[in-house]
N, C-alpha and C positions, 0 to 999 in steps of 0.2 A: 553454806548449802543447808536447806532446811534437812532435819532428821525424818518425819515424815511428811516429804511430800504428797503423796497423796490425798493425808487425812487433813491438810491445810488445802487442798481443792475442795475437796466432797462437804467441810463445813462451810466453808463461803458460800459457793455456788448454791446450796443445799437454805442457808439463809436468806441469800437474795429470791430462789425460788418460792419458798414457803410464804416471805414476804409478799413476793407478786401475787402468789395466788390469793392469799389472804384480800390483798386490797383490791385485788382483779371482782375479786367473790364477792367482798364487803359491795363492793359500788353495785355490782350485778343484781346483788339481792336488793341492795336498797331499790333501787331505781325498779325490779319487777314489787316490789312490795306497795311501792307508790301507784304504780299504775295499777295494781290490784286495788289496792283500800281507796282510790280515787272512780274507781267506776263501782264498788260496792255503795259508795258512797253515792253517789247520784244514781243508782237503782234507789235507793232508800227515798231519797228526795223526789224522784218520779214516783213511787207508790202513794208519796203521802200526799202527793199532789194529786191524783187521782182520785183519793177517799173525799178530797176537798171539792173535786168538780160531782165526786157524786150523792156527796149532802148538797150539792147548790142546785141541784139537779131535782131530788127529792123533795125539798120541801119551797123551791120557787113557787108553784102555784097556790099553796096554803097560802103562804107569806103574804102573797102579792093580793091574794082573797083578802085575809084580814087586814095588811092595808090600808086599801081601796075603801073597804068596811069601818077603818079606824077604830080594828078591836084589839086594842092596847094588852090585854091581858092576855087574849091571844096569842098575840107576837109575842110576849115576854114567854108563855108557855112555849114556842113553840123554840125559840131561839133559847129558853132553858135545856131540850131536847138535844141541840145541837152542841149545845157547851159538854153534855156529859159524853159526848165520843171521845176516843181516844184520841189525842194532840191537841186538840180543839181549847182552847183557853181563852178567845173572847170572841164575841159577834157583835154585832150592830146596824141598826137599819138609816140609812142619814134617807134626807128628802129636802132638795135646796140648800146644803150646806147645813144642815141640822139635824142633830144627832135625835130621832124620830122613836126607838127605842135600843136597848141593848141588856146584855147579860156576861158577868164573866167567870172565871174557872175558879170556884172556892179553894184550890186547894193551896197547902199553907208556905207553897214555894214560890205562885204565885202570884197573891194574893198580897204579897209585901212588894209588888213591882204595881208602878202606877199604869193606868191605861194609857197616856200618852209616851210611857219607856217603849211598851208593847209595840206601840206602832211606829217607833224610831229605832227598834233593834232591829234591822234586817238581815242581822250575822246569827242570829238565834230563833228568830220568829220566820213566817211566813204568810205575809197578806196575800187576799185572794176576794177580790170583788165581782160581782153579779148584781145586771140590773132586774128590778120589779116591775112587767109588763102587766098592763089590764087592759084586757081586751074587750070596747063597749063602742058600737052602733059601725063593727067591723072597722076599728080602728084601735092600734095598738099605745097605747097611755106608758111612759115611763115615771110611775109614782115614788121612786124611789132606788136606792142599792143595797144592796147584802153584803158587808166588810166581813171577812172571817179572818183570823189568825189562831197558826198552829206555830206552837211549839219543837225545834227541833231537839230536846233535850236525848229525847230516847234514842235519834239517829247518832246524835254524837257518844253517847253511850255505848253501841254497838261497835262506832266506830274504833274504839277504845280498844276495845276488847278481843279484836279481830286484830289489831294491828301489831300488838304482841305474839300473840299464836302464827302472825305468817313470818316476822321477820325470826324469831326462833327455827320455824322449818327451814329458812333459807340459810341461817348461819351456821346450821347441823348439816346442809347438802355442802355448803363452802367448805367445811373443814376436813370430810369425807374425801372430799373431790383433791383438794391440795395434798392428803397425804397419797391419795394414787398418784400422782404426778410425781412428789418427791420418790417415793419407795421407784418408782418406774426407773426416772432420770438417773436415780443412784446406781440401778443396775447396768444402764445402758450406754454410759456416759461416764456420771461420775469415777466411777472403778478405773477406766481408762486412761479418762484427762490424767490420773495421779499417776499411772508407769507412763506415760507421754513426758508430763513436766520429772521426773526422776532419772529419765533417759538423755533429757536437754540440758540436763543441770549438769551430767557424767561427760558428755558431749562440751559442753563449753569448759569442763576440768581439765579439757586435753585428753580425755581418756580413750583409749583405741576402742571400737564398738563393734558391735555385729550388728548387721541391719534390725532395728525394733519392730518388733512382731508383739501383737495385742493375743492376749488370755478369751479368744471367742473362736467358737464357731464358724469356720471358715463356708462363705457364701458364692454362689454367680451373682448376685449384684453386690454392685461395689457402692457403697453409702459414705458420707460423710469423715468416718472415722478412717476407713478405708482411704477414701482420698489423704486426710491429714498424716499418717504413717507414711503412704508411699512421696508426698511431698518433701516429710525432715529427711526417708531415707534418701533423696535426688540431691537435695541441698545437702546434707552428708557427702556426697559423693562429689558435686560440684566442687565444695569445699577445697578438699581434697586436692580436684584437678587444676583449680586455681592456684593452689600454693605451689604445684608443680610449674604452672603455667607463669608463675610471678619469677622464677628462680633463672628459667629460661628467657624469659623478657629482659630480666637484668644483664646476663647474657649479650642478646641482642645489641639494649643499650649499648652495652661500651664497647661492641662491633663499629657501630654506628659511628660513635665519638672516635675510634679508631683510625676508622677510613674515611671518614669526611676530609676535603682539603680546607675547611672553612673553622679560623681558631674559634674553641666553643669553650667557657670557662664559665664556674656557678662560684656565688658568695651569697652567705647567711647574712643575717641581719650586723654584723659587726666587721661588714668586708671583710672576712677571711673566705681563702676560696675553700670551695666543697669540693669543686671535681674540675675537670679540665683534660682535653684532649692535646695528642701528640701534637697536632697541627698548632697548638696554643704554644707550647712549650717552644717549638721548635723557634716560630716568628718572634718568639720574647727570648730566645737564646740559651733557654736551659736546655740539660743535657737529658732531660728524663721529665715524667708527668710528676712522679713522686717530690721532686724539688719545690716543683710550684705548689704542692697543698698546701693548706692551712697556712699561707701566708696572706700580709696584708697586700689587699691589689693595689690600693688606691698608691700608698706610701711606694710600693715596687716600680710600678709602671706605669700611673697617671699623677707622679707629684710634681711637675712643671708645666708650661706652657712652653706655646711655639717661638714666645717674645723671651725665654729664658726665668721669668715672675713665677713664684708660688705661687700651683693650684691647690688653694683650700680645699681640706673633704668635702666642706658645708657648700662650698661652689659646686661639688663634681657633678654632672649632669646622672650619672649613673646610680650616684649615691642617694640627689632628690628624687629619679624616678625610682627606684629602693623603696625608698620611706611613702611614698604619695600614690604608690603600688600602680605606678602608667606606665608605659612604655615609650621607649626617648629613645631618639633614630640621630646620628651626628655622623656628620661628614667635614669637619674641620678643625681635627684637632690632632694630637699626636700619642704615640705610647710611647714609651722607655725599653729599650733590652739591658740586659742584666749587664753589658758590657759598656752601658753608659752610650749608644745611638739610641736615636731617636729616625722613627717613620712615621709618614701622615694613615690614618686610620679611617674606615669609617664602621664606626660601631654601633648594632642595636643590642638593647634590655630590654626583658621581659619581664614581669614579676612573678616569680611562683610562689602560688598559693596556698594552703592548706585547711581544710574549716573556712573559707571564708578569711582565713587573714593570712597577711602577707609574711612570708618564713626566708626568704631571700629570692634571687634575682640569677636567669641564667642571661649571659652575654656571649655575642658574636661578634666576629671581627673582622675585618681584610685590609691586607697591608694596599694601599691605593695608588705608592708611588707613581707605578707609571702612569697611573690616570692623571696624576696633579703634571707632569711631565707632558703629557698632552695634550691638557687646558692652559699650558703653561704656551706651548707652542702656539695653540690654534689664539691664543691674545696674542702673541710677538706676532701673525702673520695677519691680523684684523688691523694691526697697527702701523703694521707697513703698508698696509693697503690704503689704508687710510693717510697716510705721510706720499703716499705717491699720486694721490688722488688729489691733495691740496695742494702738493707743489706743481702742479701740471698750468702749463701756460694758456691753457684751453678750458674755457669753462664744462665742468662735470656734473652730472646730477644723479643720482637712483633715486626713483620713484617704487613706490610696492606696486600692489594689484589694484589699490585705492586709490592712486594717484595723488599722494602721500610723499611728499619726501623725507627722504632716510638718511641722506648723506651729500653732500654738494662742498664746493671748494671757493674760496674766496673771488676766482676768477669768472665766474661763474655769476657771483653774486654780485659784482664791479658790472657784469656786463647789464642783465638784468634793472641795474640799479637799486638793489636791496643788500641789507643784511645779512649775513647768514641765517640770524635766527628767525629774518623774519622768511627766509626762505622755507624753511624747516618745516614752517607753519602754514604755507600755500600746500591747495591742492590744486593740478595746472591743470582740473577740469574746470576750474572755476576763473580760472584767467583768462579776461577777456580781449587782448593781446593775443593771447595765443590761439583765442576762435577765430579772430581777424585776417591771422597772417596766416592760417589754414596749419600750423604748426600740432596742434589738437587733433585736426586730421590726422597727419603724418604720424602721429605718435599711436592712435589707435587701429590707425590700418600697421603697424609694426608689430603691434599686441597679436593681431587676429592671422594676421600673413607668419607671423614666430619668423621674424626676417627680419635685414637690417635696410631703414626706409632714410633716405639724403635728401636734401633738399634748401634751397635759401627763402630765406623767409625774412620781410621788413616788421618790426614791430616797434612801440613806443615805449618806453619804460614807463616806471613810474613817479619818473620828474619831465616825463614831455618828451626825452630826447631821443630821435628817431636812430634805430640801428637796422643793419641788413646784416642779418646771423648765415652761415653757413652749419647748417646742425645736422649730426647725424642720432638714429634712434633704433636701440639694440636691445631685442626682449631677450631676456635668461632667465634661468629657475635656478635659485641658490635654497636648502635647506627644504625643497617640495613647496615653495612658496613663488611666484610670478613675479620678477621687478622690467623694472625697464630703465637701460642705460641710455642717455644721451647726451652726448658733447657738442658743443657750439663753439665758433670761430665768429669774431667780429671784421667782417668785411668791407664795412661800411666806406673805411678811404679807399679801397680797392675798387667800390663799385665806383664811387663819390669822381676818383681821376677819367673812369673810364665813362663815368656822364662827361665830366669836361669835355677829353676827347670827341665826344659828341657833339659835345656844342662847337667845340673849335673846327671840328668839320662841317658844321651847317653853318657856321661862320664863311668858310672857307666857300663853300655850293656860292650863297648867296652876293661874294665877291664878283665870283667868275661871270652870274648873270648881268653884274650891272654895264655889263660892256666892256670893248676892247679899249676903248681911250680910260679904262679907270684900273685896265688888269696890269700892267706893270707894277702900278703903285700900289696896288692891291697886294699883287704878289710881295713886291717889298717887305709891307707890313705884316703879310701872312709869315713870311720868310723870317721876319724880326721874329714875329711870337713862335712858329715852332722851331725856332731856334736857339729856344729856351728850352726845347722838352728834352728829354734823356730817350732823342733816337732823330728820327728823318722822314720827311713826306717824300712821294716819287711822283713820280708818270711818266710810265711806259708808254711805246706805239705801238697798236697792235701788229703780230705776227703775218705777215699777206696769207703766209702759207695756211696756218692755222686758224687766224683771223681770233686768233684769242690771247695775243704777244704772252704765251709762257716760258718763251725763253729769256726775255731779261735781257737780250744784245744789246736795244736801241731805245738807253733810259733818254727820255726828250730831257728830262732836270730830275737832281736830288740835292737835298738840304742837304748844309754843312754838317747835321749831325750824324750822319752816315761814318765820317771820322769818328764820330768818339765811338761809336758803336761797336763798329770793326776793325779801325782801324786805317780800313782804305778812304783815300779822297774820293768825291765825287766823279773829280775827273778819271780817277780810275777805269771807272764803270762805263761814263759816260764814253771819254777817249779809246775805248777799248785797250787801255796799256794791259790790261793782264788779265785776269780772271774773270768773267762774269760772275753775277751775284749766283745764278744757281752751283756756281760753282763754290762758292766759300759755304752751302747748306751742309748740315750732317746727312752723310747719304741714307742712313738709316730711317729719316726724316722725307727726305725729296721726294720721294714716290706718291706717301699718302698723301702729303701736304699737298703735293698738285694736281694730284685727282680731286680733292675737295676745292680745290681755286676752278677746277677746269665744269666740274659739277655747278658750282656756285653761276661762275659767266655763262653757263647754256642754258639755265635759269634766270638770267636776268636779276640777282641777286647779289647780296652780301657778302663775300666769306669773309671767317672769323677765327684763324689758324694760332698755333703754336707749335714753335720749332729752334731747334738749335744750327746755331754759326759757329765758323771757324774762325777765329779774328786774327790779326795779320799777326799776332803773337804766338798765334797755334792756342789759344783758350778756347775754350767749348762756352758760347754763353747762349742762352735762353731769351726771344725775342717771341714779341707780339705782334701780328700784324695785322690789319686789316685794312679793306678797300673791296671796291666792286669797277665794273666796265661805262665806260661811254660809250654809248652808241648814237648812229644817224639816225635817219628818219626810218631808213628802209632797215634797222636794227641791225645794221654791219658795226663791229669795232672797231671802234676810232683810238683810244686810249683805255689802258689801267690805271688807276693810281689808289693812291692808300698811302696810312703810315705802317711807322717799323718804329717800335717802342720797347727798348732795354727790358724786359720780364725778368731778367737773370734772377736778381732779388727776391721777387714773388715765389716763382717757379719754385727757389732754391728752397724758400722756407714753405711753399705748400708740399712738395715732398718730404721736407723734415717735420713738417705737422702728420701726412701720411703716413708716413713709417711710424711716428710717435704713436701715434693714433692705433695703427695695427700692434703695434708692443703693446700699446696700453690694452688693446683686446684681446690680448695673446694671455698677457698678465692678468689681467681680470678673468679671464677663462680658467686660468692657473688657478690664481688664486681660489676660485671659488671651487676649484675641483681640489684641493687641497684643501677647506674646509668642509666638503662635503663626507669627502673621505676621514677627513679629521670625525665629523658627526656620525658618519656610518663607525668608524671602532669606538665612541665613545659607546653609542648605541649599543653594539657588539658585547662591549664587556659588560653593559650596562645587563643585557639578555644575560649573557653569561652567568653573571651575579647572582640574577633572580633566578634562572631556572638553578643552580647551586644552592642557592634556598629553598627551593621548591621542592630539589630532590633527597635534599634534608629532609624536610617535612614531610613529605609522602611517603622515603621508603622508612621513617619510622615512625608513621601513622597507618601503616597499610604492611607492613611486613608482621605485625603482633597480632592483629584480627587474621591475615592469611594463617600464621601458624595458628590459633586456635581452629581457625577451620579443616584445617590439615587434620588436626591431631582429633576431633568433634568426624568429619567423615572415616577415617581410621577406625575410632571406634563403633560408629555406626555400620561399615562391613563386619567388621572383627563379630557382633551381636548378630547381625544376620545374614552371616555367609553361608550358613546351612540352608537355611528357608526362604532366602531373598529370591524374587522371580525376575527374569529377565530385563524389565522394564527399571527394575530398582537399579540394580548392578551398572545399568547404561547411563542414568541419571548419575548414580554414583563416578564413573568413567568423566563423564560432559564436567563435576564439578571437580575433579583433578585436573584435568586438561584448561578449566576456567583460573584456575589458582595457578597452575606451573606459566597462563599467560600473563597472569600478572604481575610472578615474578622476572619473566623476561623483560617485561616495559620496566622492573624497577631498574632493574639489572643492567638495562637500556641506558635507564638516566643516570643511573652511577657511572658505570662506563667514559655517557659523553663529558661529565662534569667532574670526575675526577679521572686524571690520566694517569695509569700505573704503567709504572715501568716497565720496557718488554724482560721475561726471561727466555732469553735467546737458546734457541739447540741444533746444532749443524743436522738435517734433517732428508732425506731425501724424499724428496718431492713428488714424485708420481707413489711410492709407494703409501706414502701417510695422507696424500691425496685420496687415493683409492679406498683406505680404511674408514674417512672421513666421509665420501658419499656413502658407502658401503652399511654407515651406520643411522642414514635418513632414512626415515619413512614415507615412500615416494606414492603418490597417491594411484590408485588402480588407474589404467589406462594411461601411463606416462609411460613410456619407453625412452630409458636411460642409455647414449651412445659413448662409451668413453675413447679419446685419441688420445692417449701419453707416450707425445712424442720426446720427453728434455731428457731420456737415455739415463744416464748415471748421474748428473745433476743434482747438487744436494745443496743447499741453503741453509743460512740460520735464520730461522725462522720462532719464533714463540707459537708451538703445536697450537696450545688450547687457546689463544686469542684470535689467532690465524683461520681456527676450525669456526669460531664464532661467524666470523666474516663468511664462509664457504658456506655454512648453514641458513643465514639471512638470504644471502643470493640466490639458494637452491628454492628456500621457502618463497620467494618471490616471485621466482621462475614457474613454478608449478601452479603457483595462486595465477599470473596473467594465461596459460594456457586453458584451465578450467574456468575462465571466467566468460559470462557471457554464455550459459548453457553446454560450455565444448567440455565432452568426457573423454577425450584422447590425447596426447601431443608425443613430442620428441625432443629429450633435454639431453645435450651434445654440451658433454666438459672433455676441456682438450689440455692439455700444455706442452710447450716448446719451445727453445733456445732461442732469444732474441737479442739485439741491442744489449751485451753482455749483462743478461740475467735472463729470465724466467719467467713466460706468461701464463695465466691459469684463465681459460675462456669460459664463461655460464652460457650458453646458447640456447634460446628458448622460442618454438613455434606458437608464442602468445599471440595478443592483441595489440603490443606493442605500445610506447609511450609517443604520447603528441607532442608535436614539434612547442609549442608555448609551454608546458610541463618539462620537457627534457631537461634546460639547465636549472631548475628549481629541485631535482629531487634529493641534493645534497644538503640542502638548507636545513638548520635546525627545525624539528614542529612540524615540516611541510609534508602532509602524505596524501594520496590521493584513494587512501584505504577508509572506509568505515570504521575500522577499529586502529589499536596502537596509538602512540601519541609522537610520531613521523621523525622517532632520530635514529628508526634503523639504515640507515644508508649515511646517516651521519656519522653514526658510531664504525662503519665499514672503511669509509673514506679517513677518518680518524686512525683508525690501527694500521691501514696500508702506506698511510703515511711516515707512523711510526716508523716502521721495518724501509724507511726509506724507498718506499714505491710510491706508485700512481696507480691511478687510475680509469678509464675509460668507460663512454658509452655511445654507445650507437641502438638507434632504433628506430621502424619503421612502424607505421602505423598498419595491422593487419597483417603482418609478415610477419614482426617478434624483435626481438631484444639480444644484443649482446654487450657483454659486462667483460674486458680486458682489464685483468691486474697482473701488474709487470715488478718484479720483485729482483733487486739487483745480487747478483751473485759476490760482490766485495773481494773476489781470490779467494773464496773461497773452497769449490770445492767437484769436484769426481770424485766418484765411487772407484775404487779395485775389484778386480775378479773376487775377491775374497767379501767385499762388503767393505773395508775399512777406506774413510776419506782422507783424503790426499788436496793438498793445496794445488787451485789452479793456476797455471803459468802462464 
């Protein structure tokens, strides 16, 4: 510290001042000296230019006389005349370029300079020409010119001497002037600066001070020096409040690190850890924070891999981003606990800073088990699905919204005729197959109808070979994304026998017409070929009665395969030995089936039935039948006939493809609502996570600016609580009530993201109820009704987290009744013995909640307030959970709201005449 500060200000300042002035002065004088001795100078140069126009002036007309006259000794007289004025040192008369007469200046300074110098010096001389008019027969003659030169000897002479004499005057006004400045500045300034800087110097020694006060006359205006005093003594004081304010933050800090559930651990430049919270210690196994300091992390808890192989320091991801000062996010790797397990992690680092260079590195942590347990599951069930999907006997495909395939199964691609992979890589709006056989259709009217669209459809593959698909086509949303499911059944022999059929009945037509002498033999051979099929042609006569033979009495003939069919011969039916055919139908069958046969003959048409028999073994088999009527002229029935063709086979396995087909959509609807829900908690924790980072972040980047503000309005009443006017004090009120909201919202997100334990207290319930509204601030024009019906009734309840929940309620309650311009309501809290425990009712004549809002206002974030950040009713349904309750809501739009929480009693408890609780029986 200097000895005298002061007198090391007052001489610098006091130097650099003298010096400005000095050079300030020096330039000033010069520059007015220049422009003074520059316009003396050219008055000089104008006068003597003047004396020259008024000798040329005077003796022009002699001149130009003698001349004209060519009186030589004349001109030499007369231009001798001129030479003896003062400056005047040579003349001459030229006439065509020749010098006619002249005379020049004897004197002996001169007269050593030649006449031709004379008139090439123009920085010392001065020419000056005039011509010689003679005026004769009224006509003006130019015989000649007058050259004069004058000498400026004498003006630069003067100049001389005047130039000395002003810059002297100016350098005596300069030195004058600079020491008023200094002697001024030393008084009004210098003296000061030196107890300013001698005060700063004791002040940065650590020395305790009294506000610095300056050696002057105290003013009403406040000047310069004024302002600089009361600025060190603010910063003094700031000081001060910050050291206090830094002591408290540290504080704060290891609050923070405390109560986070998120492990949070720092290391210096040489991996040793700095600091570390409980939640660190606990998921790495130590017993205390103090164990894990100043140990090496990487060697404790990141020295292997998940494969069992040494991870190198120079590997460790934590370590590079350490040294390369970025920050490095992993989610696949593992830590160590001190007991030798091992958990999957996902960790970030940060770098911290200092100056500009990197000093070490804080990390975060979470153990992720169940999450890998979850990703673990949702592959085993992508994979069953996918195993179920290619084993299936039935071609399968998903399509996205593109029309893209994503997944398809062998059978699928056999029928198609492709690959899989080249399946993979069609879009089927681009198959032109599938425009053909209107399957394209079918698949977009399924998108747009969100339905499931059937239908058969012929298409060619893509080696020619014709197929008839039975497909069905099933849109779903897996993950918020649009697919569409469709399976396909190749039908083609099924259609393929049932063309034959066809033909073998217009086989059949065309027999009967060629005549009666060809129909025996005809029949014969008809008889041979469906005698081959797996079933029996008929024909019936028709019924008289009916005129439509639906009873079956009086078959005119049936093919032998009616045995294999059912069992009975021909002659059965025919001979009437036993049963008629309606009689061996399933009767659960008979009714429809013969209203569609009965429908079909009154129409003149076809029917085309399916039905089950009873065969003479007592089996239930699945037959096909078809046939239509003969009639006359006048359209009376003459005969039925048709076949009856074994289906058993078909039927059996299109209901085992239908059920399969319903499983597979049962399962696939499983499935994908078991990945959805798998996506929604991965989702979940995923939120979770972040807003537990977030609330890291926030309440300890917003908890340290509120306390300085806290502790900055405190002082600001404390200063002027005597003289503050109304308008202050209210301002001051709004920014307490603004600060105590933003502690609630931190307070909020702590809550939701860290859950503490309840501490439980056997409580009776109406009376610590009643203290708890007792203690709101209910807004004017609310009329509070209370019913406390649950008598002696007491629970364990955790008072002050329970009260948190009662206070959010109330405050919500009171916010919907004033909302919307309304200054009145009626808030009705009730409770009473229910479902063994205890309800507590908020009932509010608000504006009540819309029906698409009601089940969202539990949801983390979700609020339909202006302010707040929406997880008060999350953090409510939270704690009432805790305490093993629920919840409830009911609300009407325009009518109001109420909020049931039902709190279970557990045997615990009545009240005594005396007060003391007693277990309930």
């Amino acid at each position: 510290m200097l000895n005298n500060p002061r007198m090391e200000v007052n001489k610098s300042i006091a130097k650099q001042l003298i010096a400005y002035l000095i050079l300030f002065g020096s330039v000033l004088a010069l520059v007015a000296s220049a422009i003074q001795l520059y316009f003396e100078y050219q008055r000089d140069i104008t006068r003597l230019s003047t004396r020259i126009t008024e000798i040329q002036t005077i003796h022009q007309e002699g001149l130009s006389r003698t001349v004209w006259a060519t009186d030589l000794e004349e001109v030499s007289l007369i231009l001798s005349k001129i030479i003896d004025l003062p400056d005047i040192v040579h003349a001459e008369i030229m006439r065509e370029g020749q010098i006619l007469a002249y005379n020049e200046y004897l004197d002996s300074a001169v007269s050593r300079q030649s006449i031709e110098t004379i008139k090439n010096d123009t920085t010392n001389f001065i020419r000056s020409e005039m011509p010689l008019v003679y005026r004769q027969s009224n006509q003006n003659l130019v015989i000649g010119k007058l050259y004069l030169y004058a000498t400026l000897e004498n003006v630069n002479r003067q100049l001389y001497s005047r130039m000395w004499l002003v810059m002297l005057t100016n350098a005596v006004k300069t030195a004058i002037a600079a020491l008023f400045f200094y002697l001024l500045f030393s008084r009004l300034v210098l003296r000061h600066l030196g107890k300013v800087s001698k005060y700063l110097n004791e002040f940065r020694s650590g020395m305790s001070l009294d506000p610095l006060v300056l050696d002057r006359t105290p003013s009403s205006n406040i000047d310069e020096l004024d302002t600089l005093v009361r600025d060190i003594n603010s910063m003094r004081e700031n000081l001060d409040s910050e050291s206090n304010d830094q002591d408290e933050n540290k504080g704060m800090v290891r609050l923070l690190l405390d109560s986070t559930g998120e492990a949070i651990y720092g290391i210096d430049l040489d991996g040793k850890c700095t600091f570390a919270n409980p939640a660190c210690a606990r998921m790495l196994g130590f017993d205390s924070v103090e164990e894990f300091m100043e140990i090496d992390i990487h060697d404790t808890i990141h020295h292997t891999r998940k494969d069992g192989s040494h991870y190198p320091l120079e590997e460790c991801r934590i370590y590079s981003a350490l040294l390369k000062g970025e920050h490095a996010h992993v989610d696949d790797e593992i830590f160590w606990r001190i007991d030798g397990a091992s958990f999957p992690v996902e960790y970030r680092s940060y770098p911290i800073k200092k100056n500009e260079e990197v000093v070490g590195s804080v990390v975060t942590f979470n153990n992720i088990s169940e999450r890998k347990q979850a990703e673990q599951l949702l592959i085993e069930t992508s994979r069953l699905n996918e195993q179920i999907i290619k084993e299936a006997p039935i071609g399968i495909a998903i399509c996205d919204s593109n029309g893209l395939s994503i997944a398809t199964n062998n059978a699928y691609a056999e029928m198609i005729g492709a690959t899989q992979e080249q399946v993979l890589t069609q879009n089927y709006n681009n198959i032109e197959s599938w425009k053909e056989s209107g399957m394209l259709d079918a698949a977009n009217r399924s998108i747009e109808q969100q339905q499931k669209v059937r239908g058969e459809f012929e298409i060619f593959t893509t080696f020619g070979k014709h197929l008839v698909l039975d497909g069905i086509f099933m849109p779903f949303v897996s993950l918020g994304e649009q697919h569409l499911l469709f399976m396909i059944d190749d039908i083609t022999e099924r259609r393929r026998t049932e063309t034959e059929l066809d033909k073998h009945r217009c086989q059949l037509e065309q027999l009967v017409d060629e005549g009666t002498s060809e129909l025996k033999q005809g029949q014969e051979e008809m008889m041979l070929v469906l005698g081959t099929l797996n079933g029996y042609v008929y024909r019936d006569v028709a019924d008289e009665e009916s005129n439509l033979g639906l009873d079956r009495e009086v078959p005119v003939y049936m093919t032998s395969g009616v045995e294999r069919l059912s069992g009975y011969t021909a002659e059965y039916f025919i001979g009437k030995e036993g049963k008629t055919y309606t009689d061996i139908m399933h009767p659960e069958d008979s009714d429809s089936i013969w209203a569609q046969v009965k429908e079909a003959l009154a129409a003149h048409r076809e029917f085309n039935v399916h039905y089950r028999i009873t065969t003479r073994s007592g089996e239930l088999r699945w037959v096909h039948e078809r046939g239509h009527g003969v009639y006359d002229e006048n359209g009376k029935a003459l005969y039925i006939e048709g076949y009856i063709l074994d289906d058993h086979e078909r039927k059996t396995a299109e209901f085992e493809l239908e059920n399969y087909r319903d499983h597979l959509e049962q399962l696939v609807e499983e499935r994908t609502r078991e990945l959805n829900e798998a996506q929604s908690e991965l989702v979940r924790q995923g939120r979770l996570a972040t807003l537990g980072q977030l609330t890291a972040t926030v309440s300890h980047e917003l908890r340290n600016p509120l306390a300085a503000l806290r502790t900055s309005l405190y002082t600001i009443k404390k200063h002027f609580s005597e003289k503050a006017d109304e308008r202050l004090m209210q301002a001051s009120r709004r920014a307490d009530r603004s600060i105590d909201r933003c502690d609630r919202i931190i307070d909020e997100m702590l809550d939701y993201t860290r859950i503490a334990e309840l501490n439980k207290v056997v409580t009776r319930l109406d009376v610590w109820l009643d203290s708890v509204i007792a203690e709101q601030e209910i807004p004017q024009g609310i009329e509070v009704k209370k019913q406390y019906l649950s008598g002696r009734l007491a629970v364990a309840i955790d008072p002050h987290r329970l009260s948190r929940v009662i206070i959010n309620l109330v405050e919500n309650a009171c916010q919907a009744m004033l909302d919307g311009n309304r200054t009145s309501g009626q808030l009705i809290v009730k409770t009473e013995e229910a479902n063994r425990g205890i309800t507590i009712s908020i009932v509010d004549k608000g504006t009540g909640i819309a029906e698409d809002v009601l089940p969202k206002i539990f949801e983390p974030l979700f609020s339909t307030k202006g302010f707040g950040v929406g997880l008060g009713m999350s953090v409510v349904k939270q704690i009432v959970e805790q305490h093993g309750g629920n919840i409830a809501v009911e609300s009407e739009i325009g009518e109001g709201t109420t909020i049931t929480l039902w709190l279970p009693i557990n045997g615990v408890t009545a009240v005594d005449e005396t007060g003391a609780f007693q277990a309930n029986t």
